[in-house]
C-alpha positions as CSV (number, residue, x, y, z in Angstrom):
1,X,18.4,114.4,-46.4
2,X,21.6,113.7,-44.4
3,X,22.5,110.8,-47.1
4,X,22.1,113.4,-49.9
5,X,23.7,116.5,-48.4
6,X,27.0,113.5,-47.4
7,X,26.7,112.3,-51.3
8,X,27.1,115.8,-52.5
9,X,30.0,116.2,-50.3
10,X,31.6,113.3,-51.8
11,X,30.8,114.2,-55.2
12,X,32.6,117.6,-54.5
13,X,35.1,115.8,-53.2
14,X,35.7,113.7,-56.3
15,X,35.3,116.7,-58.7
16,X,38.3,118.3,-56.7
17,X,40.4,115.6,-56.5
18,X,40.0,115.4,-60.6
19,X,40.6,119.4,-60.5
20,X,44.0,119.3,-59.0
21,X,44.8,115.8,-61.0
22,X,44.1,116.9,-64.0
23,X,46.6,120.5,-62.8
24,X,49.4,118.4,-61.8
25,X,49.0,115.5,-64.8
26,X,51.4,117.2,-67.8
27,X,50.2,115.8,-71.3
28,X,52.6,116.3,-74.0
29,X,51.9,117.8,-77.3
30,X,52.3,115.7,-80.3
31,X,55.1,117.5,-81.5
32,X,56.8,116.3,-77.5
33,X,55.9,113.3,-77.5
34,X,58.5,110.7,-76.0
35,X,61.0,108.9,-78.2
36,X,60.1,105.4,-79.1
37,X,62.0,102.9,-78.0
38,X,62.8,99.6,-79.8
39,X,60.0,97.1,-79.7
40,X,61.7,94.0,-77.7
41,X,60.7,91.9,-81.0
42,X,62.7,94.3,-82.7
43,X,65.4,94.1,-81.0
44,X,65.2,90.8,-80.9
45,X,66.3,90.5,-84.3
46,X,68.4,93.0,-84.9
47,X,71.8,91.9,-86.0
48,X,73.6,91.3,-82.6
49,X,77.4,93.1,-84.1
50,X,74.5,96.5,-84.7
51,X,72.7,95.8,-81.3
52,X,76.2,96.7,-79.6
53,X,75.9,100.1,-81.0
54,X,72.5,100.8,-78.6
55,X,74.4,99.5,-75.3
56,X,76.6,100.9,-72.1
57,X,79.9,99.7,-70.9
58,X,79.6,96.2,-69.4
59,X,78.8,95.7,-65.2
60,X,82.0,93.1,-64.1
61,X,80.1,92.0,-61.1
62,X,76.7,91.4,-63.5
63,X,79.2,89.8,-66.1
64,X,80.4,87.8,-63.4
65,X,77.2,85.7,-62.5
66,X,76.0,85.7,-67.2
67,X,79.6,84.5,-67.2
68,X,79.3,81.1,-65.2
69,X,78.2,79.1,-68.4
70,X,82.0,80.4,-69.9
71,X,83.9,78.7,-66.7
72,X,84.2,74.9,-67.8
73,X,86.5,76.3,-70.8
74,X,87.9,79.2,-70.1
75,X,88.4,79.1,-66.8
76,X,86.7,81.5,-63.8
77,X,89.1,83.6,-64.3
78,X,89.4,83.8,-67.9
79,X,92.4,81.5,-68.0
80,X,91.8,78.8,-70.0
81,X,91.5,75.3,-68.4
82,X,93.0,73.1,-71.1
83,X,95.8,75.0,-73.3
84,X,95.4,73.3,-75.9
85,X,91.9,73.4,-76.7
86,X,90.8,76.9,-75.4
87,X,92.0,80.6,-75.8
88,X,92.2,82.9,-73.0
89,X,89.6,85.5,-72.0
90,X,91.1,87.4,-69.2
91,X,92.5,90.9,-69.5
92,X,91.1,91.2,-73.0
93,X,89.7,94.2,-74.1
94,X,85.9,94.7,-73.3
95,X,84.8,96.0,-76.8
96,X,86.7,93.4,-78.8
97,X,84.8,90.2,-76.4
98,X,81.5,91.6,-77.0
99,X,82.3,92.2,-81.0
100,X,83.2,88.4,-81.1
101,X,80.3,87.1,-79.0
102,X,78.2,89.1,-81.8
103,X,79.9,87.6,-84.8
104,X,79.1,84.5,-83.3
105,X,75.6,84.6,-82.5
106,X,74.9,86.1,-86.1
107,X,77.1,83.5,-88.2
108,X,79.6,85.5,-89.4
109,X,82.3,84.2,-87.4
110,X,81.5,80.3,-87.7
111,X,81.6,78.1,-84.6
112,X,79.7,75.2,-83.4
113,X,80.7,75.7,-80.1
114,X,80.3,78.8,-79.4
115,X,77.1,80.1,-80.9
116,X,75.0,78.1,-79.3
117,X,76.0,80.3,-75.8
118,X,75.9,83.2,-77.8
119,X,72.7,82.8,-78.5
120,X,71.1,82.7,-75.5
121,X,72.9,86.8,-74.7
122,X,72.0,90.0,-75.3
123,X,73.8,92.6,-76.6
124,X,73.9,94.1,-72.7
125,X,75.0,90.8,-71.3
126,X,77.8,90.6,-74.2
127,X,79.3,94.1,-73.1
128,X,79.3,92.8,-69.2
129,X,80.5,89.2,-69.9
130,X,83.9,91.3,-71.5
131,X,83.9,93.4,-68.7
132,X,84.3,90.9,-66.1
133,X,87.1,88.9,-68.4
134,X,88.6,92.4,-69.0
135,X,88.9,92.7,-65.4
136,X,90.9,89.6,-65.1
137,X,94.4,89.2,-65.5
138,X,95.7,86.8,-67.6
139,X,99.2,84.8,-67.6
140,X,102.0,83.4,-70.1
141,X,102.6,80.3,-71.5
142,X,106.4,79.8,-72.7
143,X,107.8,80.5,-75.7
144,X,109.7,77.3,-77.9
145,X,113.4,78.3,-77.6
146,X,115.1,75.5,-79.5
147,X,117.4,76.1,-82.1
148,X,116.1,75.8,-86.0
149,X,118.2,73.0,-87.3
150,X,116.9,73.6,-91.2
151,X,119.5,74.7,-93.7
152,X,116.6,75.6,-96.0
153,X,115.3,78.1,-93.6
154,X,116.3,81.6,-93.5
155,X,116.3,81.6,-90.0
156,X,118.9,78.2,-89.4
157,X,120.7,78.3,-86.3
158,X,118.4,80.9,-84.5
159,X,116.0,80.0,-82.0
160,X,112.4,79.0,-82.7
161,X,110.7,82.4,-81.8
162,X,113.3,85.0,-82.9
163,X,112.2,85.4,-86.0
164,X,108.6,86.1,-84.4
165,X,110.1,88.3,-82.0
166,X,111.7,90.5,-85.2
167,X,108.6,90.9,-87.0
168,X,106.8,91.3,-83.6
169,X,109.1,94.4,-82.4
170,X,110.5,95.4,-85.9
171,X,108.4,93.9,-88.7
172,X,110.1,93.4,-92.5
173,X,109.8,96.3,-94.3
174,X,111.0,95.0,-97.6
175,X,108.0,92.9,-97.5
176,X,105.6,95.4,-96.2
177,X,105.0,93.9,-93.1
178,X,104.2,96.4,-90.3
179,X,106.0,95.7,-86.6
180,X,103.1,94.1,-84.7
181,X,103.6,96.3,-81.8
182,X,102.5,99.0,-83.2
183,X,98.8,98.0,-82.7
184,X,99.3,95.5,-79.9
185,X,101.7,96.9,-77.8
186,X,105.2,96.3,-76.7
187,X,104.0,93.3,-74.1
188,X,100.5,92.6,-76.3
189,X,98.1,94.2,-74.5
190,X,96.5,95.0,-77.6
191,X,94.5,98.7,-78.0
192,X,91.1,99.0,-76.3
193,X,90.0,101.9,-78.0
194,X,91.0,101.1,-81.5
195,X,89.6,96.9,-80.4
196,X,92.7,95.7,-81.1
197,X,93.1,92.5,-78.8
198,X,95.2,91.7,-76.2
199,X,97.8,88.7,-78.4
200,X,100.4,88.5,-75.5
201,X,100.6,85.0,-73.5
202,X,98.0,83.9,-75.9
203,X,98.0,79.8,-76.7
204,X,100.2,79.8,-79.9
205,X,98.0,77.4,-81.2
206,X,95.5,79.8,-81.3
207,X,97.1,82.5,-82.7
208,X,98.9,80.5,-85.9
209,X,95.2,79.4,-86.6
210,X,93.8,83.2,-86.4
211,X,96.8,84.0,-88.9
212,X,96.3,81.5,-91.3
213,X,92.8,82.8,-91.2
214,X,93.9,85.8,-92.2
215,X,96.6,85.2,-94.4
216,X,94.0,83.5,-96.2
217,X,92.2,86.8,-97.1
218,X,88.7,84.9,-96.4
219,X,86.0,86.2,-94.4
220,X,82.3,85.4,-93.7
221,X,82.2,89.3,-91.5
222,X,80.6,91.3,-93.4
223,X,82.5,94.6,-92.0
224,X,86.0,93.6,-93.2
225,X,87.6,96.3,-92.1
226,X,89.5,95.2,-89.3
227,X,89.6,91.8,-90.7
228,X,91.0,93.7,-93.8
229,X,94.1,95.2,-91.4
230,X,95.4,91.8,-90.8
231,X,94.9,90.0,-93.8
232,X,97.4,92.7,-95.3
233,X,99.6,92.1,-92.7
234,X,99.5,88.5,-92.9
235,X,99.6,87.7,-96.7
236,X,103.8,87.7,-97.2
237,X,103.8,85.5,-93.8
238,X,105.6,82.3,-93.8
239,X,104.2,78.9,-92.5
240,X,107.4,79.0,-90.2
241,X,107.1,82.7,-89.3
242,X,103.6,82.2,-88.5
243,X,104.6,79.6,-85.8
244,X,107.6,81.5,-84.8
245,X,105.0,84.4,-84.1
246,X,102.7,82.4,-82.5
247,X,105.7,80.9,-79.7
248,X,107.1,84.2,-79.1
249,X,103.3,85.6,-78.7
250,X,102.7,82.7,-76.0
251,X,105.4,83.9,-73.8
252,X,104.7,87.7,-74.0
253,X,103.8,88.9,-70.9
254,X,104.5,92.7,-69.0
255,X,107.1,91.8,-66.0
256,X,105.6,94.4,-63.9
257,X,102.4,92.4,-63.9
258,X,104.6,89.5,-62.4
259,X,106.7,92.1,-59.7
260,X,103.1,93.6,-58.4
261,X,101.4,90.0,-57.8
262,X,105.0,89.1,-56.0
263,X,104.9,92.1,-54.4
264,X,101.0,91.6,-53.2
265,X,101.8,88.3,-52.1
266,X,102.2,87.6,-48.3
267,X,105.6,87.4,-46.6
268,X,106.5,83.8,-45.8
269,X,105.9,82.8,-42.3
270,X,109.2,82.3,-40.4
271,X,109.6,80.6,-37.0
272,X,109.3,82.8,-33.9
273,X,112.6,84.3,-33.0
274,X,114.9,82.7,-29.7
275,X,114.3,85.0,-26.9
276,X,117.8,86.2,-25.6
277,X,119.6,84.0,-22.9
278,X,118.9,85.6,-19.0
279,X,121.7,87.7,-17.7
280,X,121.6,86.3,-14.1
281,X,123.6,89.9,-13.5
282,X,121.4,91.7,-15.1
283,X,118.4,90.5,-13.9
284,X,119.8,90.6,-10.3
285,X,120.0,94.7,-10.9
286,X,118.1,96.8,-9.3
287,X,116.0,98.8,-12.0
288,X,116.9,102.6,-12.7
């Protein structure tokens, strides 16, 4: 009898604990039901430059550890660590990274090299790899000033990279070719917002290829229109402005970047002043 009346007890026990459950347990109504997210096979292939649209602004310090694999080429920082072989990363603009690091994992933007560590991101871990490298600050090369000895060249007797600097800061006009500044900024910092890229103290190498490119009018991106932008630009370009560009591009650089980091650095140690020769007289004085 005791067993029964302490198994009823539990069994009222159990009806109220599925009482107040089922009170506190809200179950939507079809018409509330949650938004569906993307199935992970979904997303899996959804074209990586799309997938961008669905993230957040990149995590520096979570692009910092996804961005080890980037080091041997372009540096820790972002700088590269051979000039002639790899562009710089640092201080570019977040937006315009991640773009890149889509193109390449979906083909559109063709390199061996580089898709294969595209591959292995997601969209997320594109935005926070830029961040980091955006967070960076990136230095100067030196631009070529010798004198153009050509007397077939429009530009004999200047040096090499003023002719880049005038289409850089003033563009031709007659030609319909737009002052580069206009979209990159007076030192190259490029536009963020609009994804323009940073193009100052960029390896000139690098940047003559990227104009040819363009001047080219050839694309395998199948959204042209920013690819569209500069290949207008860059169709009346000379072979000689184009390295001109490049050179005066390489040593572009904002001085204030280079007064802060002289300002930030330390003081140089000097040795320990003499300590004044004792005044026997003075010493020999009573005190005050």
């Amino acid at each position: 009898m005791r067993n029964a009346r302490l198994i009823g007890i539990a069994g009222l026990a159990a009806l109220a604990a599925t009482v107040v459950l089922a009170q506190t347990t809200v179950n939507p109504l079809p018409e509330d039901q949650p938004a569906q997210t993307t199935p992970i096979d979904a997303a899996a292939t959804m074209d990586p430059v799309e997938a961008l649209a669905s993230t957040h602004w990149g995590d520096p310090q979570a692009g910092a550890i996804k961005a080890g694999a980037c080091a041997a080429c372009h540096g820790l920082d972002g700088n590269s660590v051979d000039p002639t072989l790899y562009p710089n990363l640092a201080g570019q603009g977040e937006r315009y990274i991640a773009r890149q690091l889509a193109l390449f994992k979906s083909g559109q933007r063709v390199n061996a090299i580089m898709k294969p560590f595209a591959d292995t991101l997601s969209a997320q871990d594109m935005r926070d790899v830029a961040a980091y490298f955006t967070s960076k600050r990136s230095g100067a090369g030196s631009a070529d000033d010798t004198v153009i000895a050509d007397a077939n060249s429009p530009y004999n007797g200047m040096k090499f990279y003023e002719p880049g600097q005038h289409l850089y800061q003033s563009g031709d006009a007659s030609r319909g070719i737009p002052a580069c500044f206009a979209c990159h900024g007076p030192t190259g910092t490029g536009n963020p917002g609009a994804s323009y890229p940073q193009i100052g103290g960029q390896q000139s190498w690098y940047v003559a290829r990227r104009l040819q490119e363009y001047r080219s009018g050839e694309t395998t991106e199948v959204n042209r229109n920013h690819f569209n932008i500069m290949a207008k630009v860059a169709k009346n370009l000379t072979d000689e402005e184009i390295a001109s560009l490049a050179s005066y591009l390489q040593g572009l650089h904002n001085r204030a970047d280079e007064t802060a980091a002289t300002e930030a650095a330390p003081a140089p140690a000097s040795a320990p002043a003499e300590a004044p020769a004792a005044n026997p007289a003075s010493e020999a004085a009573p005190s005050p």
